[in-house]
C-alpha positions in Angstrom: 22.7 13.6 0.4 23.9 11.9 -3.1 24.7 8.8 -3.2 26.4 6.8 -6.1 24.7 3.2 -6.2 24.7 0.4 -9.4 20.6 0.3 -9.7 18.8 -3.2 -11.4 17.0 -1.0 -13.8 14.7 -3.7 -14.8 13.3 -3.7 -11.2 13.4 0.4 -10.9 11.2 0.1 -14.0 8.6 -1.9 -12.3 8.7 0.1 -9.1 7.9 2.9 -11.1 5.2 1.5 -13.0 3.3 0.1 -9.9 3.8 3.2 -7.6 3.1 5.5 -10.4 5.8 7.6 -10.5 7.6 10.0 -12.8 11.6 9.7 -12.2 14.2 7.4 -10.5 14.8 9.9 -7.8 11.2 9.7 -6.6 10.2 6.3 -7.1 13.1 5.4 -5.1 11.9 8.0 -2.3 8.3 6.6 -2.1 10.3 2.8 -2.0 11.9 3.7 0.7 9.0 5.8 2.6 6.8 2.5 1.9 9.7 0.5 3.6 10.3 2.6 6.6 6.4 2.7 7.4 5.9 -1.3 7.2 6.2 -1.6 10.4 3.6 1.2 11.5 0.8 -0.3 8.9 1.2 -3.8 10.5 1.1 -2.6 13.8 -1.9 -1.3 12.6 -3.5 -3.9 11.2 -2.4 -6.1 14.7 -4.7 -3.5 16.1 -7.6 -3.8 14.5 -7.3 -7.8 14.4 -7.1 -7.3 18.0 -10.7 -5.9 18.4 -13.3 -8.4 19.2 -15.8 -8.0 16.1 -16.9 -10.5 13.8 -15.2 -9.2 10.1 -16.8 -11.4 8.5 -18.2 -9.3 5.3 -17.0 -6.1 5.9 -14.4 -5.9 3.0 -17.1 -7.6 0.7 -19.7 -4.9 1.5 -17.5 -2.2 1.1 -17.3 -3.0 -3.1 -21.0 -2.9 -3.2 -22.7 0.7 -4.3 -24.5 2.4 -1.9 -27.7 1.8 -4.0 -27.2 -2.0 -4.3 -27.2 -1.8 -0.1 -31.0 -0.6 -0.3 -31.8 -3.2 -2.7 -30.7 -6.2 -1.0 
């Protein structure tokens, strides 16, 4: 479907910069993909919150090489 709209290009500019895309047609697209699966990743996230685990640490050891791990 086309669509005529007035677009902020300053902010179009951005969006493509930080999702890495080529032209206004598809950083739009993944904008609005990103938008429409919000809901989904924080439902996800509620999940996993929702599980009785200490977290404590996990993110952290996940930036560490595998060969650091050993070592310490």
């Amino acid at each position: 479907m086309k669509t005529v709209i007035d677009l902020d290009d300053e902010l179009l500019e951005r969006a493509r910069r930080e999702l890495g895309t080529k032209s206004k047609k598809d950083t739009i697209h993944e904008a609005l993909r990103l938008v429409a699966e919000r809901g989904e990743r924080l439902e996800a996230v509620r999940e996993l919150l929702s599980i009785d685990r200490d977290w404590t640490g996990i993110v952290d050891d996940d930036k560490v090489p595998d060969g650091e791990k050993d070592a310490a």
